[in-house]
C-alpha positions as a Markdown table, in Angstrom:
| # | Residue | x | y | z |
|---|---|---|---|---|
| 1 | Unk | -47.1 | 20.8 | 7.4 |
| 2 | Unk | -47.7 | 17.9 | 5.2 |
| 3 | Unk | -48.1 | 19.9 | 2.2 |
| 4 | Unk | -44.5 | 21.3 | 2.6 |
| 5 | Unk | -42.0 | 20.4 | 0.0 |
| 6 | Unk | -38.3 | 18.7 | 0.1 |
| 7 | Unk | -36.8 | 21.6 | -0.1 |
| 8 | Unk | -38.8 | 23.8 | 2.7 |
| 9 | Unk | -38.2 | 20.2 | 5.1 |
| 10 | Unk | -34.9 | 20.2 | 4.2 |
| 11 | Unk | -34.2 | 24.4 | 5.4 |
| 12 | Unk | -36.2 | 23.7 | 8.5 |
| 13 | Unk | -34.0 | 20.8 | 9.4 |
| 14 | Unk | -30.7 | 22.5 | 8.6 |
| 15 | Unk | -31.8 | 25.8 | 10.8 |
| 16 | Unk | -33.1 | 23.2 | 13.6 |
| 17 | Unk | -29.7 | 22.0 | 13.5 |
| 18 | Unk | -27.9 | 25.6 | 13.3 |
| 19 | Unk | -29.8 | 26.3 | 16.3 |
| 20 | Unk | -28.6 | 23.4 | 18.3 |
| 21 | Unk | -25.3 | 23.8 | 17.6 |
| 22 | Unk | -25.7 | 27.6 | 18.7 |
| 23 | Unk | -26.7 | 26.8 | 22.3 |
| 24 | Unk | -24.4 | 23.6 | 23.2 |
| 25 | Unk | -22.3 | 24.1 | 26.4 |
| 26 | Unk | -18.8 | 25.9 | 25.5 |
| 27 | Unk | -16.0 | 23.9 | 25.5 |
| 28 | Unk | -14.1 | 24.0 | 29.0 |
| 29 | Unk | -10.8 | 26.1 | 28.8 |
| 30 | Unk | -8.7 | 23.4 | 30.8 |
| 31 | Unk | -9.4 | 21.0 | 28.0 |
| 32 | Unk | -7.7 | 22.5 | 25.7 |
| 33 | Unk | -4.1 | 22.9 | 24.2 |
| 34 | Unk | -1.8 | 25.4 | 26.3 |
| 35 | Unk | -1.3 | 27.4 | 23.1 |
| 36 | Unk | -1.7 | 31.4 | 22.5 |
| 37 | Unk | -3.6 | 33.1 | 19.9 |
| 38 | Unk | -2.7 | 34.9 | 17.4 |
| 39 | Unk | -2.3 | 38.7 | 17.9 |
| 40 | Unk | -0.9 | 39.9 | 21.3 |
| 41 | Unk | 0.1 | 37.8 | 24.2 |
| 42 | Unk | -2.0 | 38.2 | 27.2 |
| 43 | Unk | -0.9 | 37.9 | 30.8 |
| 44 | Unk | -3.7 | 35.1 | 31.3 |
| 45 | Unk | -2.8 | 32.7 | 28.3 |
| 46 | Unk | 1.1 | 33.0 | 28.8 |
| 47 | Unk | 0.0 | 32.4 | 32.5 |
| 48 | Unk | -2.1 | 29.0 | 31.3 |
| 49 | Unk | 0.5 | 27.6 | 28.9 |
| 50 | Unk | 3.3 | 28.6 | 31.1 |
| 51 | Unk | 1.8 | 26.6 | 34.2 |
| 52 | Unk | 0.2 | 23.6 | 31.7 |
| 53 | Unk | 3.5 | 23.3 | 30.3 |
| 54 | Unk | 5.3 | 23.7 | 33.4 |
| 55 | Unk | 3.7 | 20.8 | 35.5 |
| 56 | Unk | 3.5 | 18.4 | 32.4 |
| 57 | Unk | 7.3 | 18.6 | 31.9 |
| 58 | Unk | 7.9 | 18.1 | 35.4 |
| 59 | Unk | 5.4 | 15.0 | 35.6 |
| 60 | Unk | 7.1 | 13.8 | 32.5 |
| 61 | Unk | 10.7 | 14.4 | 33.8 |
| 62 | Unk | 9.2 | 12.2 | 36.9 |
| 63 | Unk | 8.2 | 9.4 | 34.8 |
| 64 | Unk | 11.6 | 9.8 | 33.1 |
| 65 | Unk | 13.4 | 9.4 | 36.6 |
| 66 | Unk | 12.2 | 6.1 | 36.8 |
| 67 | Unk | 11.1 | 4.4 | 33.3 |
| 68 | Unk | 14.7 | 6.0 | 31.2 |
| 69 | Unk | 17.2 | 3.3 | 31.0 |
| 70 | Unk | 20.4 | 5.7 | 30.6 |
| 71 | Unk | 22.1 | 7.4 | 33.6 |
| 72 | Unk | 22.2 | 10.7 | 31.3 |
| 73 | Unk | 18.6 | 10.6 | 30.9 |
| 74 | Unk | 17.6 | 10.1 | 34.1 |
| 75 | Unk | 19.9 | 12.9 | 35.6 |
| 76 | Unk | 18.8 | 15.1 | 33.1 |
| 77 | Unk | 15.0 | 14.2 | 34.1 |
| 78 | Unk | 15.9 | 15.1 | 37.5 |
| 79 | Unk | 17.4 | 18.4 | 36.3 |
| 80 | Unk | 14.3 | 19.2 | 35.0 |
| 81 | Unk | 12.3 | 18.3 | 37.8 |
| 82 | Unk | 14.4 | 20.4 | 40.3 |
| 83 | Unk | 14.2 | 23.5 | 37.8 |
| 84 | Unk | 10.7 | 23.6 | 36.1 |
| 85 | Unk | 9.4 | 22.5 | 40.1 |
| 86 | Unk | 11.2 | 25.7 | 41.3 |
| 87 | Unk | 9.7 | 28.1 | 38.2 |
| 88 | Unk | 6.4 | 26.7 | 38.3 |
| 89 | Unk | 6.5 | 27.5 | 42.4 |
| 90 | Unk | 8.0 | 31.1 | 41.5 |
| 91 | Unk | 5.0 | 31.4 | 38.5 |
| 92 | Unk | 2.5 | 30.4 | 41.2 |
| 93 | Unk | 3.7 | 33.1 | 43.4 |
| 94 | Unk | 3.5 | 35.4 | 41.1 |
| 95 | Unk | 0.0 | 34.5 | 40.3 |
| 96 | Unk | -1.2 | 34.4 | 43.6 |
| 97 | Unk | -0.2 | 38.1 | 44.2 |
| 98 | Unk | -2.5 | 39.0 | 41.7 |
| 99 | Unk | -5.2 | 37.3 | 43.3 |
| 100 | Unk | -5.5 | 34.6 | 40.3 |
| 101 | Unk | -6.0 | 31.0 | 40.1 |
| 102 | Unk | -4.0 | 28.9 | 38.2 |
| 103 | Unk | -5.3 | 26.3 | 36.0 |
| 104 | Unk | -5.9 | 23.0 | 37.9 |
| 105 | Unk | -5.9 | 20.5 | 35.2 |
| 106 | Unk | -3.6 | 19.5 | 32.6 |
| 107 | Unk | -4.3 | 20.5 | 29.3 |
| 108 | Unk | -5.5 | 17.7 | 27.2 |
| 109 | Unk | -2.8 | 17.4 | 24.4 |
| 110 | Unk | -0.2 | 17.3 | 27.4 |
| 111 | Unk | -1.9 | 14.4 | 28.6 |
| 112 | Unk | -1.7 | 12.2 | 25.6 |
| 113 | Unk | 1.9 | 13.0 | 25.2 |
| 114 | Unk | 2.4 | 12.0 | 28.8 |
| 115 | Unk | 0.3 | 9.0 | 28.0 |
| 116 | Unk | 2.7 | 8.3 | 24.6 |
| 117 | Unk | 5.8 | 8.6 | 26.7 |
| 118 | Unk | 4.6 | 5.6 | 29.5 |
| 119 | Unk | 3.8 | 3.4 | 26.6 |
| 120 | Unk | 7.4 | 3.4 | 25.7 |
| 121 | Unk | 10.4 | 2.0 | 27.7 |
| 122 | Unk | 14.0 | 1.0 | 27.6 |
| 123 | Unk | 16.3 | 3.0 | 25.1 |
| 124 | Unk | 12.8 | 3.6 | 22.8 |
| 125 | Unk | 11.5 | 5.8 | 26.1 |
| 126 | Unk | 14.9 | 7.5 | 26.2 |
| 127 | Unk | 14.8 | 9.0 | 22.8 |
| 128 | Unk | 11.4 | 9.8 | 22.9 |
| 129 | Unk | 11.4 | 11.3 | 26.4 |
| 130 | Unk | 14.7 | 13.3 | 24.6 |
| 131 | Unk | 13.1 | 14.4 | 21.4 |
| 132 | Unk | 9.7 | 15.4 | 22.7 |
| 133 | Unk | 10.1 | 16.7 | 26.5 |
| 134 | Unk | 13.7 | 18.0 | 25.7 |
| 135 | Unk | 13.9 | 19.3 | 21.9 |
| 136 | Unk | 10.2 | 19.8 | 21.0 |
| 137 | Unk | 8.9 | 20.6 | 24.1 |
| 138 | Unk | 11.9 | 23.3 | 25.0 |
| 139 | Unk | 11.6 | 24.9 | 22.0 |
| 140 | Unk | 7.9 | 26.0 | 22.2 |
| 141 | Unk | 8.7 | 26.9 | 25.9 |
| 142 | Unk | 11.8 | 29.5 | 24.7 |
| 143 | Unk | 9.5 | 30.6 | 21.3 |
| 144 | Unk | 6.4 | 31.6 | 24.3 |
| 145 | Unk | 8.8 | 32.7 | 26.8 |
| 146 | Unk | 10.6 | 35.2 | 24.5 |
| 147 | Unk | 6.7 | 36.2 | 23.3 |
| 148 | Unk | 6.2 | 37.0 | 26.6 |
| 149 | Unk | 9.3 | 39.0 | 27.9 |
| 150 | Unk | 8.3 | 41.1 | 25.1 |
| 151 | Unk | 4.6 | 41.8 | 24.9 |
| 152 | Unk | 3.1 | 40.8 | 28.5 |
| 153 | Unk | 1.7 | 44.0 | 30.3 |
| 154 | Unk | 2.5 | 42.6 | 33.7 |
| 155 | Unk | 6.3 | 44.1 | 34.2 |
| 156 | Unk | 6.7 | 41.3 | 36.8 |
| 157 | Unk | 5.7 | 38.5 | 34.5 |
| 158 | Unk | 7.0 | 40.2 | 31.6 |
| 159 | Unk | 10.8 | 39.6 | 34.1 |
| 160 | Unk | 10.5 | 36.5 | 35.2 |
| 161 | Unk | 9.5 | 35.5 | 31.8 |
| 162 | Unk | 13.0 | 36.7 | 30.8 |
| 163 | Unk | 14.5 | 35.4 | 34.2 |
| 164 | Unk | 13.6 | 31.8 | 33.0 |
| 165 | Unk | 14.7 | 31.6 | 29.7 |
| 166 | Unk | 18.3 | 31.0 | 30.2 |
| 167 | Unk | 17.5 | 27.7 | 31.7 |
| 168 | Unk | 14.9 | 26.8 | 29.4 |
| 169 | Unk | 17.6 | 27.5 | 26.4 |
| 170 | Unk | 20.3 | 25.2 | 28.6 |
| 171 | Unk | 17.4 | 22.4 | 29.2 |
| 172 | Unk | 17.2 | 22.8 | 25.6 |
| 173 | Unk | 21.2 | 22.3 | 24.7 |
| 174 | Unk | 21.3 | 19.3 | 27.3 |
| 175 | Unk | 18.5 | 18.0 | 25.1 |
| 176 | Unk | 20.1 | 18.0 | 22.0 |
| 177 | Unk | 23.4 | 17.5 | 23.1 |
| 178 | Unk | 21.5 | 14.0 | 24.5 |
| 179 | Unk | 19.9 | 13.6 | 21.6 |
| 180 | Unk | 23.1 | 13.4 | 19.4 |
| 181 | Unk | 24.9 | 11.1 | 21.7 |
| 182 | Unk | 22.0 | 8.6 | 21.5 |
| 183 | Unk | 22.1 | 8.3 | 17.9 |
């Protein structure tokens, strides 16, 4: 081995560390954003990102009831609270029929937003709870949810799906109708 040259060294190392790479531990599905691929909705991820998205909005909705310093806010938090809690118990049954587990952990990039929003307070919280929970937030929700009243194979899910986004669209109005009058 000590006759090799630079360049053999140098392939062995690189394949050594190909190798490694190949067998680390897979990253662990909870961890990570409660986003869909790309080409067909499946029951399973809508299932993830609709539960993920569903218990962070209410634990930020929570947080709003008591950290938002207008009246509107925090009755708009507690809208949420009272809705998303009643979907996310109707998605749960649903689940549980099936004989499927939901997700027990937020996903990560819910958590940091979560974590953003009770760094904030006073009228600063209010808009940001508004812009990000409310607008941002409520649109991915109504983009996946009208994914998934399409193209889920469940016709149950596929129904609720489309069940739920009427509220989700009027969570997002009362968002940006918020929004507008906090300017």
């Amino acid at each position: 081995m000590k006759t090799l040259r630079p360049f053999t060294r140098a392939l062995m190392l690189v394949c050594a560390a190909a190798l490694a790479a190949g067998c680390a531990a897979p990253e662990d599905p909870a961890s990570r954003p409660a986003t869909v691929r790309a080409g067909g909705l499946q029951d399973p991820q809508f299932i993830t990102a609709a539960t993920g998205n569903g218990r962070y909005e209410v634990q930020a909705s929570r947080l709003a009831m008591y950290r938002a310093a207008s009246p509107q806010v925090r009755s708009y938090a507690q809208m949420l609270v009272d809705h998303h809690t009643r979907a996310n118990n109707e998605l749960m049954d649903l689940v549980r029929a099936r004989g499927m587990r939901l997700p027990g952990v937020l996903p990560r990039d819910k958590r940091a937003k979560l974590d953003r929003l009770a760094s904030a307070s006073g009228g600063e919280f209010d808009r940001m709870y508004i812009r990000i929970v409310g607008i941002e937030d409520h649109q991915a929700d109504i983009a996946l949810f009208e994914r998934a009243s399409r193209e889920l194979r469940d016709p149950e899910l596929r129904a609720w799906a489309g069940k739920t986004l009427p509220a989700l669209r009027s969570h997002l109005d009362a968002a940006q109708s918020l929004g507008s009058a906090m300017r």
